[in-house]
C-alpha positions in Angstrom: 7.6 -4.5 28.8 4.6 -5.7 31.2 5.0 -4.9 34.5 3.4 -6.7 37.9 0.0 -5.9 39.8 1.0 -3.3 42.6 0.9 -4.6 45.8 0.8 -1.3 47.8 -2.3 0.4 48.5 -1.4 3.2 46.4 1.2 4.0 43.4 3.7 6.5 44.0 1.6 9.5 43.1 -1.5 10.1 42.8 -3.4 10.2 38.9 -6.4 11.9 37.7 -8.3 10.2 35.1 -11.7 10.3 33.1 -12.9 6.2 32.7 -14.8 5.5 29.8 -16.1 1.7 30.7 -18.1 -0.1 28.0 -19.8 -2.6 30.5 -20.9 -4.6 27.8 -17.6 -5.7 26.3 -16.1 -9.5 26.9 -19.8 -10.4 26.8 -21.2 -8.5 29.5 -18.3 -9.4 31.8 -17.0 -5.9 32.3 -20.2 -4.4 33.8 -20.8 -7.9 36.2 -17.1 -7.7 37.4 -16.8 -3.8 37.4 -16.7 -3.1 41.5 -13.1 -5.4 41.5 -11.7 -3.3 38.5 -12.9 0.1 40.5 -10.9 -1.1 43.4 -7.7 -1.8 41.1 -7.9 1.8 40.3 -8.1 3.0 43.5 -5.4 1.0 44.5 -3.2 2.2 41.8 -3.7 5.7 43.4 -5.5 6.8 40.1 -8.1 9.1 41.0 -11.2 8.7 38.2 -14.6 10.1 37.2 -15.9 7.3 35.3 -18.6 7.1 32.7 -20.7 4.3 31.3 -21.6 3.9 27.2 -24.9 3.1 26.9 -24.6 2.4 22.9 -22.7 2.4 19.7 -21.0 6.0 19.4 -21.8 6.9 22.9 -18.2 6.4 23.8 -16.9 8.8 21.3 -19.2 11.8 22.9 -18.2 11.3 26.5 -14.7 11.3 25.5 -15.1 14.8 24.1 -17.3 16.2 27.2 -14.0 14.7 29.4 -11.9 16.6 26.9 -13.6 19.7 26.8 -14.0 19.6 30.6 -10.6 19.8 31.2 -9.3 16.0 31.6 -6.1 15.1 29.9 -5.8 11.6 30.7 -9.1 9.6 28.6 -8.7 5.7 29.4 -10.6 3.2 28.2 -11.9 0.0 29.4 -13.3 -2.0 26.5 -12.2 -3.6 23.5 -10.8 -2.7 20.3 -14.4 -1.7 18.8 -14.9 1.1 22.3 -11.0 2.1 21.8 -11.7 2.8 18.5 -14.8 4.6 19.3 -12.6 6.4 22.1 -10.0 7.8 19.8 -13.0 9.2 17.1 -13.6 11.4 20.6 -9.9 13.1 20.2 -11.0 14.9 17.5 -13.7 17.1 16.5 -15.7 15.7 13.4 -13.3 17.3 10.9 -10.6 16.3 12.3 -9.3 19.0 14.6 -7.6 17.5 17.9 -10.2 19.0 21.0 -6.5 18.8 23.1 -3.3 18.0 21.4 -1.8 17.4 24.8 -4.3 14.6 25.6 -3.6 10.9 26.4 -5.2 7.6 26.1 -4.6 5.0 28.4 -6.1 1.3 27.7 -7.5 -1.2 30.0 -8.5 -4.1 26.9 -11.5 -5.7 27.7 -12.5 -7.3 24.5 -12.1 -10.3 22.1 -9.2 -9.4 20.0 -7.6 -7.0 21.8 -5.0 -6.6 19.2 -3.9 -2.7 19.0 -2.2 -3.7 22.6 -0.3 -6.2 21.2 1.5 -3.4 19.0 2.2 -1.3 22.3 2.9 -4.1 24.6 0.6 -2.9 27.0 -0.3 -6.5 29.3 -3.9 -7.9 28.7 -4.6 -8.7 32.6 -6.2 -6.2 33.9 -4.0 -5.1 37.5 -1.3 -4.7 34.8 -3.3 -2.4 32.7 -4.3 -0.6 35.2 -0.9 -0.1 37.1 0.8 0.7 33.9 -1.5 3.6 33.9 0.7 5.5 36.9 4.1 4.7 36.0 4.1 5.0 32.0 5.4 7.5 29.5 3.1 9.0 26.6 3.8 7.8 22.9 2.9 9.9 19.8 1.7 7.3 17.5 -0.1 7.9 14.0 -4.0 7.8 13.3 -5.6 6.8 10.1 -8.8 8.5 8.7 -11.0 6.5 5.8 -13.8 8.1 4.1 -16.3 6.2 2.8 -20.2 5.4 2.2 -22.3 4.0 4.7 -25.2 1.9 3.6 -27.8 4.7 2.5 -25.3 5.9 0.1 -23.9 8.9 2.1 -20.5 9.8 2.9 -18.9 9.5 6.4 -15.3 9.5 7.6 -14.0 7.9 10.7 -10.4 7.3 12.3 -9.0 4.5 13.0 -5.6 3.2 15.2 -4.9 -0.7 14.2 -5.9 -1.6 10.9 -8.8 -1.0 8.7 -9.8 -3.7 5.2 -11.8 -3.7 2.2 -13.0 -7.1 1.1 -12.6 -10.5 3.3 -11.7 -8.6 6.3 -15.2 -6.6 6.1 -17.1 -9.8 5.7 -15.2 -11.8 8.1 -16.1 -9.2 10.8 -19.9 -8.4 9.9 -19.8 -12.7 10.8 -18.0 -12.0 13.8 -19.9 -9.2 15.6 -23.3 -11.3 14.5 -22.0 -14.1 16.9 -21.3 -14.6 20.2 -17.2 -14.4 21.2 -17.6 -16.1 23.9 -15.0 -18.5 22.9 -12.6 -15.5 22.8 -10.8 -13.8 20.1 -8.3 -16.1 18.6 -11.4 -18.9 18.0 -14.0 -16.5 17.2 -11.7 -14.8 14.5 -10.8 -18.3 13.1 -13.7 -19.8 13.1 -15.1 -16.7 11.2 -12.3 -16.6 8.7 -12.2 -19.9 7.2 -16.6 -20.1 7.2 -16.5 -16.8 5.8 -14.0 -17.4 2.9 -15.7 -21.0 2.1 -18.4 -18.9 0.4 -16.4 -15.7 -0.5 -16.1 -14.5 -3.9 -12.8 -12.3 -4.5 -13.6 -9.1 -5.7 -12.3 -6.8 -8.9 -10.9 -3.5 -6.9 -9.1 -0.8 -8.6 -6.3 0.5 -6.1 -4.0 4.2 -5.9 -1.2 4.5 -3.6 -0.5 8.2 -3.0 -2.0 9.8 -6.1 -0.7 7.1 -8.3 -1.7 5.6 -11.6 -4.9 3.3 -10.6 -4.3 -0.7 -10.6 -6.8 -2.8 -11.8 -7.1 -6.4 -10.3 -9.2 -9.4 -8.5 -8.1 -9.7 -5.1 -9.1 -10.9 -1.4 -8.4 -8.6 0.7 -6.8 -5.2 1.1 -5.6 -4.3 4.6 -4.1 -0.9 5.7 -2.7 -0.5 9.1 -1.0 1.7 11.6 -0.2 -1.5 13.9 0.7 -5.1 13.0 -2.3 -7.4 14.6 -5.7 -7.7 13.8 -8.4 -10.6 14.2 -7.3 -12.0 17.3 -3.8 -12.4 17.1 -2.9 -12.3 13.6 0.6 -10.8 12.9 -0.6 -9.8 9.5 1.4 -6.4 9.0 4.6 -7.8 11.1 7.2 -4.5 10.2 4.3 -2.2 10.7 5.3 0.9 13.2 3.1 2.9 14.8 4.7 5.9 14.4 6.8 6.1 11.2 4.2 8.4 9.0 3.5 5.6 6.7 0.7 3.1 6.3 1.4 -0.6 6.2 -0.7 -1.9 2.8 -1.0 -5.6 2.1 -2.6 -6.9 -0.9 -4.1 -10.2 -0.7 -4.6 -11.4 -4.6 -6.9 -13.7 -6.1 -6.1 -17.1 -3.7 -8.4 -20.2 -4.2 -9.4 -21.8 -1.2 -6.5 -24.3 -1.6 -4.1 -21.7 -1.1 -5.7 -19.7 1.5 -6.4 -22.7 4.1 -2.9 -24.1 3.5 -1.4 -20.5 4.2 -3.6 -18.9 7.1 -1.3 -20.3 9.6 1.6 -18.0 8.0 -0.6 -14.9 8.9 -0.4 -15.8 12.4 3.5 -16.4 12.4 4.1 -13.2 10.3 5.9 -15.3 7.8 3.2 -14.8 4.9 4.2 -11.9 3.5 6.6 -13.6 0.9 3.7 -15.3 -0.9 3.6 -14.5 -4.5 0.1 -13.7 -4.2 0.4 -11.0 -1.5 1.8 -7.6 -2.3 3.4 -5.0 0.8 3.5 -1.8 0.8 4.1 1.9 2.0 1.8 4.9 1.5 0.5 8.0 3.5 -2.8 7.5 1.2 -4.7 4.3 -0.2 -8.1 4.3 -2.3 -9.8 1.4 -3.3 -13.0 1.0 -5.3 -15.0 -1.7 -6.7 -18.3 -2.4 -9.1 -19.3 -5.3 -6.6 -20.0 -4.2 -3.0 -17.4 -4.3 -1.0 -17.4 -4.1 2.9 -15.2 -1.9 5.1 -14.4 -2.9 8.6 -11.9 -0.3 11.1 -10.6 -1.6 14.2 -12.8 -4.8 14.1 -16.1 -2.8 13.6 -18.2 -2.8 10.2 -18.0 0.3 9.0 -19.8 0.8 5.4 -18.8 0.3 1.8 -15.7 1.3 -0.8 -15.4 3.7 -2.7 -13.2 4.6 0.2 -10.0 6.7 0.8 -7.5 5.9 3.3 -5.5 8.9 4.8 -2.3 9.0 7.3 -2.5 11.6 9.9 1.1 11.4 11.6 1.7 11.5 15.2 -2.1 12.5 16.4 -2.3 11.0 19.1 -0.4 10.4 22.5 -0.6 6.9 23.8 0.4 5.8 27.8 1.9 2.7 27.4 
């Protein structure tokens, strides 16, 4: 449900909130255009201490100083990449929620912007922000990956949308080299079909929770919490954000032929009956590989498989 800009000087009652504002998400935009946003939230009635990232991870720590200061309602106003970054700051490294009781609210301000599209929170930002006084919390599912980063060490990081091993991890190492200005459903194209006409499928060996390992060349793996990812593709379309399960789809060994001729289907949601592709269900996924093959989580490269994939149900409360 979207709802309309308020047009009184202030909502109903007032809210307290802790802002994390990447200024440098929609290319730079959010920082130039920040003293208008301020004044939607004031207008909202939402009462905020704000905070600025000033690089990668950055948004992950001031999330847990808000937390462990006492604020219980964390919003974000940045893209999927800063959300991402935001939820990591839930939780202490291992995993532990720093306040069970804690929401997230979301202001998008980035390319994709696809984990709103799952919520239906709006994408303009008077909407966002007035959705941020009237709505209801969600209890929606997180997903954790472990995996290697490029020295060779192990790290583990949560994720909310979607997370890939294969195409999707190339296709978004092009992206974030690149500028977006054209915005996300271009720069996502664009990036997909350059990035496959090179792309060599890959042998992976997949589990689904505990299983006997599968052996076989494929694309793409994607597991996901919510049904879009690369600017508007509906690529997990009966994915739920709070039904305990992953959403796993198997991409197989497609020729460029097939691919080109069937990347319009993603956007549709109709793909899924492709022999090619295989859906699933599972509360864990690992994939490995001999070849390296690249990770990306909520549109951000992350490192490289071996990696495990694991569901940690309703962990997070969502305003939407």
């Amino acid at each position: 449900m979207f709802f309309r800009p308020v047009r009184s000087g202030v909502a109903a009652r007032p809210v307290e909130a802790f802002l994390v504002v990447n200024p440098r998400s929609a290319d730079g935009t959010t920082g130039t255009n920040w003293p208008r946003y301020a004044r939607m939230f004031d207008r909202a009635g939402i009462q905020a201490e704000t905070r600025f990232t000033e690089g990668p991870r950055h948004a992950t720590e001031l999330v847990r100083e808000g937390l462990r200061a006492g604020h219980r309602l964390i919003v974000i106003v940045g893209g999927d990449g800063s959300i991402n970054e935001v939820v990591n700051g839930f939780f202490e490294p291992d995993g532990t929620a720093i306040a069970p009781d804690a929401e997230l609210g979301i202001v998008c301000r980035g390319t994709g912007c696809d984990y709103i599209k799952s919520h239906g929170i709006p994408k303009r930002e008077d909407e966002a922000i007035a959705l941020l006084s009237r709505a209801r919390s969600r209890t929606v599912d997180v997903g954790s990956i472990r995996f290697r980063d490029a020295s060779g060490s192990q790290r583990q990081r949560l994720f909310c949308n979607i997370a890939e091993a294969g195409l999707g991890g190339a296709v978004v190492q092009r992206v974030n080299q690149r500028s977006k200005r054209l915005g996300g459903f271009a720069s996502f194209l664009l990036s997909t079909l350059t990035t496959f006409t090179t792309y060599r499928n890959t042998p992976m060996t997949l589990s689904f929770d505990g299983g006997p390992p599968e052996t076989l060349v494929a694309a793409d793996l994607v597991v996901g919490i919510g049904s879009f990812f690369g600017g508007g593709m509906r690529v997990l379309p009966g994915a739920r954000l709070d039904d305990g399960l992953f959403d796993v789809l198997v991409m197989g060994d497609f020729d460029r032929s097939e691919f080109f001729t069937n990347i319009w289907r993603v956007y549709r949601g109709t793909h899924l009956m492709h022999p090619k592709i295989r859906h699933l269900r599972a509360k864990t996924v690992t994939v490995d590989s001999p070849e390296p093959l690249l990770l990306e989580v909520d549109g951000e490269h992350a490192g490289l498989a071996p990696a495990t994939f694991s569901l940690l149900p309703g962990a997070l409360k969502i305003r939407c």
